[in-house]
C-alpha positions as CSV (number, residue, x, y, z in Angstrom):
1,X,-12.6,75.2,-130.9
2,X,-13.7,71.9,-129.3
3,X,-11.5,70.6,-127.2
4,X,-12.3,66.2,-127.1
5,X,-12.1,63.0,-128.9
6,X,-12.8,62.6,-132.5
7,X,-13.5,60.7,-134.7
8,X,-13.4,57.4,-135.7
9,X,-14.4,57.1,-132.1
10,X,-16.8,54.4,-130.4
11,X,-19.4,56.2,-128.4
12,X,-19.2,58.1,-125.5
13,X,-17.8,61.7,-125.6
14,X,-16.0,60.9,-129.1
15,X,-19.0,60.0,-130.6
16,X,-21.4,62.9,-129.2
17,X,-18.2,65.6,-130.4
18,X,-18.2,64.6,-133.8
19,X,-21.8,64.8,-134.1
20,X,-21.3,68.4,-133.0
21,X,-18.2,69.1,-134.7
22,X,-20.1,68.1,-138.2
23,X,-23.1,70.2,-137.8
24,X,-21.3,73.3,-136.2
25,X,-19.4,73.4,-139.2
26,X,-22.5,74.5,-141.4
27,X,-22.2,77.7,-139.3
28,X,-18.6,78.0,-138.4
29,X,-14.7,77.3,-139.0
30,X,-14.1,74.7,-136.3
31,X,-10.5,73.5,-134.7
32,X,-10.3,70.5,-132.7
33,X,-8.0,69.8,-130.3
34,X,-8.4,65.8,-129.1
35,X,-6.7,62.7,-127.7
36,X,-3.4,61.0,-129.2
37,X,-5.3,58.3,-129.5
38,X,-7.7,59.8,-132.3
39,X,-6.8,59.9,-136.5
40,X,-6.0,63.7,-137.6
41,X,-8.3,63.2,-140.4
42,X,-8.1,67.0,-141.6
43,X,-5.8,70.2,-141.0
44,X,-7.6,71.4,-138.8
45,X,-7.9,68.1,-136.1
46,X,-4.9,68.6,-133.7
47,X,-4.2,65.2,-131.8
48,X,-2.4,65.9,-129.1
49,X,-3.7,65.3,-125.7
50,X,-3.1,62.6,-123.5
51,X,-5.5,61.5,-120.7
52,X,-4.3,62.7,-117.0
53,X,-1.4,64.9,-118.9
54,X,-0.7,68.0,-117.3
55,X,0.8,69.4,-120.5
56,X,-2.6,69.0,-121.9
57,X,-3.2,73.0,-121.1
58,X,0.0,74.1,-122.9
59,X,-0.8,72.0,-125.7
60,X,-4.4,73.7,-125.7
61,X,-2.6,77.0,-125.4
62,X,-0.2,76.6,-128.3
63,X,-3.5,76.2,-130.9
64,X,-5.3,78.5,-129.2
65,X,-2.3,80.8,-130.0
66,X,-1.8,79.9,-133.3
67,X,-5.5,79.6,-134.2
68,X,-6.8,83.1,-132.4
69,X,-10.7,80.9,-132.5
70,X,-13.1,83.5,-130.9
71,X,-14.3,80.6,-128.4
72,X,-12.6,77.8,-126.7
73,X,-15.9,74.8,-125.9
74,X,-14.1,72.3,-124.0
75,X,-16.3,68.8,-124.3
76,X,-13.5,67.0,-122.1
77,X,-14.7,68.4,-119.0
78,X,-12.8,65.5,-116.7
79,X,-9.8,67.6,-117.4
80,X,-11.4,70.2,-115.1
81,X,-11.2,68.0,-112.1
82,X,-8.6,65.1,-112.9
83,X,-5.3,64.5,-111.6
84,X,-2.5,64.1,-113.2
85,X,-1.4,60.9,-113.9
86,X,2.4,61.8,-112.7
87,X,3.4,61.5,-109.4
88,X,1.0,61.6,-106.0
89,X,1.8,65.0,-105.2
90,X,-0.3,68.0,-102.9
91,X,0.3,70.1,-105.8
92,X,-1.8,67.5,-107.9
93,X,-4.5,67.5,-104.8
94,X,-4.9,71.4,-105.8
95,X,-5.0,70.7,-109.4
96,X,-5.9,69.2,-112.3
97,X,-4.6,68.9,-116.0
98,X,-6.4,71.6,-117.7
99,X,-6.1,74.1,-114.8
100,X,-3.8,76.1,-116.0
101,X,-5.4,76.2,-119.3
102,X,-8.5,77.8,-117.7
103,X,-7.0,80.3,-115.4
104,X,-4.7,81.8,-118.3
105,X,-6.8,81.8,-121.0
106,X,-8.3,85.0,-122.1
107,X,-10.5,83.6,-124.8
108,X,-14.3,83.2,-123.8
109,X,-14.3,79.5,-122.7
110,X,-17.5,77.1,-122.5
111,X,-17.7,73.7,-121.1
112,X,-19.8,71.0,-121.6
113,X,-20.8,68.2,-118.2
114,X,-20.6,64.9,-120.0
115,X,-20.6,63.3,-116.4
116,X,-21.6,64.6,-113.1
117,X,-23.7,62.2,-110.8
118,X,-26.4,63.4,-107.9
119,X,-24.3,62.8,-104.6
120,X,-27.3,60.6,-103.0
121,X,-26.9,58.2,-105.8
122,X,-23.2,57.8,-106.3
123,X,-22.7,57.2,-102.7
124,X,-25.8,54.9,-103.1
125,X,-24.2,53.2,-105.7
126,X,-20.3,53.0,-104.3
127,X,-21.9,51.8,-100.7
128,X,-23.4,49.0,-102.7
129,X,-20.3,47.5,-104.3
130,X,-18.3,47.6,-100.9
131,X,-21.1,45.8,-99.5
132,X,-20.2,43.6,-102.4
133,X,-16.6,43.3,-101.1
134,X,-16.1,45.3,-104.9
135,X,-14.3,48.4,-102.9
136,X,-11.0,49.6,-103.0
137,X,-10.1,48.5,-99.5
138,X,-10.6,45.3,-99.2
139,X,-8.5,44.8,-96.6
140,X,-10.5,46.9,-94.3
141,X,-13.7,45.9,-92.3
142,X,-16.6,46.8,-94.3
143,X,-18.0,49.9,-91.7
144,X,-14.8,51.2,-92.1
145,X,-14.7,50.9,-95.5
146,X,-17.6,52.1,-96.0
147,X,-17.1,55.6,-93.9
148,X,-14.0,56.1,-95.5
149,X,-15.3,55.9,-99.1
150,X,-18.3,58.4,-98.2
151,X,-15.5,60.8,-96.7
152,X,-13.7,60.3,-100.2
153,X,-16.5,60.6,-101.9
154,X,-17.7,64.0,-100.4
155,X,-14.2,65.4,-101.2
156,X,-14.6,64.3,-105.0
157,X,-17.9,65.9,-105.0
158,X,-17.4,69.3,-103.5
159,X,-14.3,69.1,-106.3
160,X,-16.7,68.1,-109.1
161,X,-19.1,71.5,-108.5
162,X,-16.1,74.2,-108.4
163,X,-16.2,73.7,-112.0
164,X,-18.6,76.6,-112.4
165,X,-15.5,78.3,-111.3
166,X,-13.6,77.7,-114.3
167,X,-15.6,78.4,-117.2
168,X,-17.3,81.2,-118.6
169,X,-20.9,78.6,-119.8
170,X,-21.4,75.5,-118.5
171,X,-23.8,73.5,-121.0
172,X,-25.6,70.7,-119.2
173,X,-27.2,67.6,-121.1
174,X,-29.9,67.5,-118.8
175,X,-31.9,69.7,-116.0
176,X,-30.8,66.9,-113.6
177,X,-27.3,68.1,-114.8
178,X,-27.6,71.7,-114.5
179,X,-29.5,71.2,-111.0
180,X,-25.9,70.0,-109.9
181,X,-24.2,72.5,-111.3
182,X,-25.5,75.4,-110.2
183,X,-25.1,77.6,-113.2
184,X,-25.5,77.4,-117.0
185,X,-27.7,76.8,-120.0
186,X,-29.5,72.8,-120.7
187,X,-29.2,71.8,-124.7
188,X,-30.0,68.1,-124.8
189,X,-28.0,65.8,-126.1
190,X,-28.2,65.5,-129.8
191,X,-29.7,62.4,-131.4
192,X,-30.5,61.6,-135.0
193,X,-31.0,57.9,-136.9
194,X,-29.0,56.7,-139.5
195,X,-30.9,56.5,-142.8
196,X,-31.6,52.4,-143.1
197,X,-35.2,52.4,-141.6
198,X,-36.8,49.9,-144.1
199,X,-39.8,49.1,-142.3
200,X,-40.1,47.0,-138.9
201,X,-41.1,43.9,-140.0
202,X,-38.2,43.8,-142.8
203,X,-35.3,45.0,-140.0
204,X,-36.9,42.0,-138.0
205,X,-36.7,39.6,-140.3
206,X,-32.7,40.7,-141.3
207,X,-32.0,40.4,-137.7
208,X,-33.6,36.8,-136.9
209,X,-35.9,38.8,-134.3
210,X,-39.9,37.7,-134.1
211,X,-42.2,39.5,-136.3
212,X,-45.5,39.2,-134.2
213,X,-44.0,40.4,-130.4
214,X,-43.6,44.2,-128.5
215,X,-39.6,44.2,-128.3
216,X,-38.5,45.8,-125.0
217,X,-34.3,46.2,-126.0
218,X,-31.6,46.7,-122.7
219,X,-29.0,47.5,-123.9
220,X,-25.3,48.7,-123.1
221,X,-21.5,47.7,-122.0
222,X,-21.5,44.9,-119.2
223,X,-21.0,47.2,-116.1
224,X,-21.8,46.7,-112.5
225,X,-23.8,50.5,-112.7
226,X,-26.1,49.2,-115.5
227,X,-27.6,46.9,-113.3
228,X,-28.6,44.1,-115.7
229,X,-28.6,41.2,-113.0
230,X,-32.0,42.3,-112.6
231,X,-33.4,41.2,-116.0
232,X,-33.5,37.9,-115.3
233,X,-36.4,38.1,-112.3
234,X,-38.8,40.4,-115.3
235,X,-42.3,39.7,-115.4
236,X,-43.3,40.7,-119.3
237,X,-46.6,41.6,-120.3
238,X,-48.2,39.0,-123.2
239,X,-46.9,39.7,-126.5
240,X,-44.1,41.1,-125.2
241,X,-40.5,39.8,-125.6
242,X,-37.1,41.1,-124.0
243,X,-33.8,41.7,-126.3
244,X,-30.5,42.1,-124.8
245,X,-27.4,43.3,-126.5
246,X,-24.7,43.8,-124.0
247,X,-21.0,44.7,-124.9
248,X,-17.9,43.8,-123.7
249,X,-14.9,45.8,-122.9
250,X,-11.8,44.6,-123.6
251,X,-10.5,42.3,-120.8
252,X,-13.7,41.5,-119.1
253,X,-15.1,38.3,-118.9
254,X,-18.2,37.2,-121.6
255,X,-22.1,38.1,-119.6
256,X,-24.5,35.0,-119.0
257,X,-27.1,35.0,-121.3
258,X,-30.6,36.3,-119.6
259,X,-33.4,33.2,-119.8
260,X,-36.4,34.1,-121.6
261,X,-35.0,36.3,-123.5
262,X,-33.5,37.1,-127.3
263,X,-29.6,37.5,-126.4
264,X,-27.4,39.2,-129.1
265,X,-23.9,38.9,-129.9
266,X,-21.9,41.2,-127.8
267,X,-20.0,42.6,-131.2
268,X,-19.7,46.5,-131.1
269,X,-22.7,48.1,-133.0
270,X,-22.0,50.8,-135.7
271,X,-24.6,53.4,-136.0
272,X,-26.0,51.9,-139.1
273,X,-27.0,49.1,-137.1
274,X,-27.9,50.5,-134.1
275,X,-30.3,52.4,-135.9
276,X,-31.2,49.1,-137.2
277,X,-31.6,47.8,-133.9
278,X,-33.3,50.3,-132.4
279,X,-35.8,50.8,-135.7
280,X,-36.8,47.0,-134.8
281,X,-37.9,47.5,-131.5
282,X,-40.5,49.0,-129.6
283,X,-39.4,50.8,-126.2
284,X,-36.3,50.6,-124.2
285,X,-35.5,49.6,-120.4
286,X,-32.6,50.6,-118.4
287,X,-31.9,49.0,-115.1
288,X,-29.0,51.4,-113.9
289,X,-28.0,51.7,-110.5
290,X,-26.5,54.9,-111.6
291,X,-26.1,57.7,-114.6
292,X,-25.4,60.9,-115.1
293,X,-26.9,61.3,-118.6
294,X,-27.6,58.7,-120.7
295,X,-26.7,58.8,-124.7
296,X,-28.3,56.0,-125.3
297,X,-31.7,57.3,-124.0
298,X,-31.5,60.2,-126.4
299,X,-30.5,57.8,-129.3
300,X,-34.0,55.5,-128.4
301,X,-36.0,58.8,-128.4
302,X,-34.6,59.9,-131.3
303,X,-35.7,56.5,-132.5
304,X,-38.9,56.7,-131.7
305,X,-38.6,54.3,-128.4
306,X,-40.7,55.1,-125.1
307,X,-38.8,53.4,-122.2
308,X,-39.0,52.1,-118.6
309,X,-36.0,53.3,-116.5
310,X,-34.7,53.1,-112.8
311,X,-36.2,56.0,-110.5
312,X,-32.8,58.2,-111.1
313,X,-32.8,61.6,-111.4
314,X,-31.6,61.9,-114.7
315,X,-34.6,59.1,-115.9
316,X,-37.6,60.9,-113.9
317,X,-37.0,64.4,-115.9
318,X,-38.2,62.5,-119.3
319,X,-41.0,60.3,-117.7
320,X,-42.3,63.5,-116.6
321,X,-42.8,64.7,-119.9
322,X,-44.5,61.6,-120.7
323,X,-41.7,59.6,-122.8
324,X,-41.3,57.2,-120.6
325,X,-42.2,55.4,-116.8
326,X,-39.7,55.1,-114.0
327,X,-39.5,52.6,-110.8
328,X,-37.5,51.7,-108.4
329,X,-35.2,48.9,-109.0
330,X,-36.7,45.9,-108.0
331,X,-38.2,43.2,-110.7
332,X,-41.6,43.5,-109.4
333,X,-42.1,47.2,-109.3
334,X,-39.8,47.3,-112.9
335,X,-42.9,44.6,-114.2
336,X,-45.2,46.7,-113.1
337,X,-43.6,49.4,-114.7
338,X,-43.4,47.5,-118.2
339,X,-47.0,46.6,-118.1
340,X,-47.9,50.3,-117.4
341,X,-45.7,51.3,-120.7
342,X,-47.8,48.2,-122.5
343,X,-51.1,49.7,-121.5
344,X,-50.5,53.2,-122.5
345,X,-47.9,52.5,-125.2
346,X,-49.7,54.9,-128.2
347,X,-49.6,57.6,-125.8
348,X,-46.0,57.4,-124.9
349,X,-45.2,56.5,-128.5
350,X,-46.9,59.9,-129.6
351,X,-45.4,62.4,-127.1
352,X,-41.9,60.8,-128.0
353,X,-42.9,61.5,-131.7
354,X,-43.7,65.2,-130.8
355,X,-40.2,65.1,-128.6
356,X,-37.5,63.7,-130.6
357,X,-37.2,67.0,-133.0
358,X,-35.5,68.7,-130.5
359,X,-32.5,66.2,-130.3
360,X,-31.8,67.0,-134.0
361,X,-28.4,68.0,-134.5
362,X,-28.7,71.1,-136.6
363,X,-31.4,72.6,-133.5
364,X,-28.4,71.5,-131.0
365,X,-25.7,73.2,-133.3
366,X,-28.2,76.2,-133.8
367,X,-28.8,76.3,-129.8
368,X,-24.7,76.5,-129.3
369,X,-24.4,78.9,-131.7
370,X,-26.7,81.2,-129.9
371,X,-24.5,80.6,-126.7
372,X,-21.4,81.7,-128.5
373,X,-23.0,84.6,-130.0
374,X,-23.9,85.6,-126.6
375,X,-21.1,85.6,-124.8
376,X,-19.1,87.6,-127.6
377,X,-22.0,90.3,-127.2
């Protein structure tokens, strides 16, 4: 059973679940238990969860009950370490909504860590924004502030790693991941293109982009953490041109449009065109201040896209294996990291080749298959 969102979801958890849901079904009967939010498409889709819900366990319970599954994989791992939504209580301070779900289950129960950031950089990140007068108390000096959020921040942390305690198999997208963690087995995040690759030049030419350039594509939601105020101090390499498609969430204002490069509409991308997208261009760069693990990293390699990537931990464990470079995030030492992927870019282009057939989803379905089968042995 996989506990998370479903589809028709836009990306995120939702979108990585289904994936999984559809090829574990070539080896198994699966139940899905997701949000309110999501369509029951099929009998066997249960929505009824609701974000920061402490009944979420008892609803978890119930279909475990009913549907005696021989494991429980629970992808909405927040519900590990959330509180409830109800009222500011001590008992909620000890707690979180799937709790009780995990201490009385009896069923072998595995967990997946969508989201679980290296201490050094969240704090990195969070002392950043109050620097920025972007904290949550505002009111407060900035020292103060600052001290207090760190103090905070530690709590949150040594909260986020007791979820070893709580699950029988963690499965971490990433080594950085499972470094945090402790504990568990790495199966990357799967990654396949949608069938519409046409040729380069002919997806170039249906999406107005240059037919005679190197396309380096950022792209993402409009978020402080991906850190694209930096694009606009780039130094590219000749022949080389910079495509931005940033997307807006509902209620936030529209971005500036970056100079000297090819901005995009900000319309939400279904995989048919981000596949289109991605087919048209030539390597990726990411400019995060933070990440845990990135989706769409994996969806770039699966592409075929070497990349350029802020010096995070979760960013230096694939330019190791030669997909991709990493600096530190500042526009000079990010144009000298460009110029180095520019240089090179047939040898990054090759060992991404010989990578991306491990982010197919029938070798991630196979790989969780294998965990399930050993922890019923």
């Amino acid at each position: 059973m996989v506990s998370g969102e479903y589809p028709p979801m836009k990306g995120g958890v939702g979108r990585y679940t289904s994936n999984l849901v559809r090829a574990l079904r070539q080896h198994a009967d699966v139940v899905v238990v997701c949000n309110k939010s999501n369509e029951a498409v099929d009998e066997n889709i249960h929505n009824l969860l609701t974000p920061g819900d402490r009944n979420n366990s008892d609803a978890i319970r119930k279909i475990v009950r009913e549907t005696r599954p021989d494991v429980v994989h629970v992808q909405y791992e927040v519900g590990m370490y959330e509180i409830s939504k109800s009222m500011f209580t001590i008992q909620n301070l000890n707690g979180s909504t799937l709790k009780e779900f995990y201490l009385s289950t009896d069923v072998p129960t595995v967990t997946t860590i969508h989201s679980i950031y290296p201490l050094e950089e969240y704090m990195a990140f969070v002392k950043d924004r109050i620097w920025k007068k972007d904290g949550r108390f505002s009111f407060l000096p900035l020292r103060l502030r600052a001290h207090m959020k760190r103090w905070m921040l530690k709590r949150h942390y040594n909260r986020l790693t007791k979820i070893k305690d709580y699950s029988d198999e963690i499965i971490n997208l990433s080594k950085s991941v499972h470094e945090i963690t402790g504990r568990g087995s790495v199966v990357y995040h799967g990654a396949e293109p949608s069938p519409v690759y046409t040729g380069k030049q002919a997806l170039r030419e249906e999406m107005g982009l240059p037919s005679d350039e190197k396309l380096l594509l950022a792209f993402g939601h409009i978020l402080d953490s991906k850190g694209f105020d930096i694009l606009n101090n780039l130094q590219l390499p000749d022949g080389w041109k910079l495509v931005i498609k940033q997307t807006t969430r509902l209620g936030q204002e529209q971005s500036q449009p970056v100079q000297n490069a090819i901005n995009l509409n900000t319309d939400y991308m279904d995989d048919q065109n981000l596949s289109k997208l991605f087919f048209a261009c030539d390597a990726m760069i990411f400019t995060r201040k933070l990440t845990s693990v990135s989706g769409v990293l994996f969806d770039s390699l699966a592409h075929g896209l070497p990349f350029v990537a802020t010096n995070l931990a979760f960013f230096r464990e694939f330019a190791e294996m030669g997909l991709g470079v990493v600096a530190e995030r500042e526009a000079d030492s990010l144009s000298n990291a460009i110029l180095r992927l520019a240089q090179n870019y047939d040898a990054f282009a090759k060992n991404v080749e010989r990578f991306k057939p491990q982010l197919k989803w029938n070798i991630v379905a196979s790989q969780h298959m294998n965990i399930y089968s050993k922890m019923l042995n």
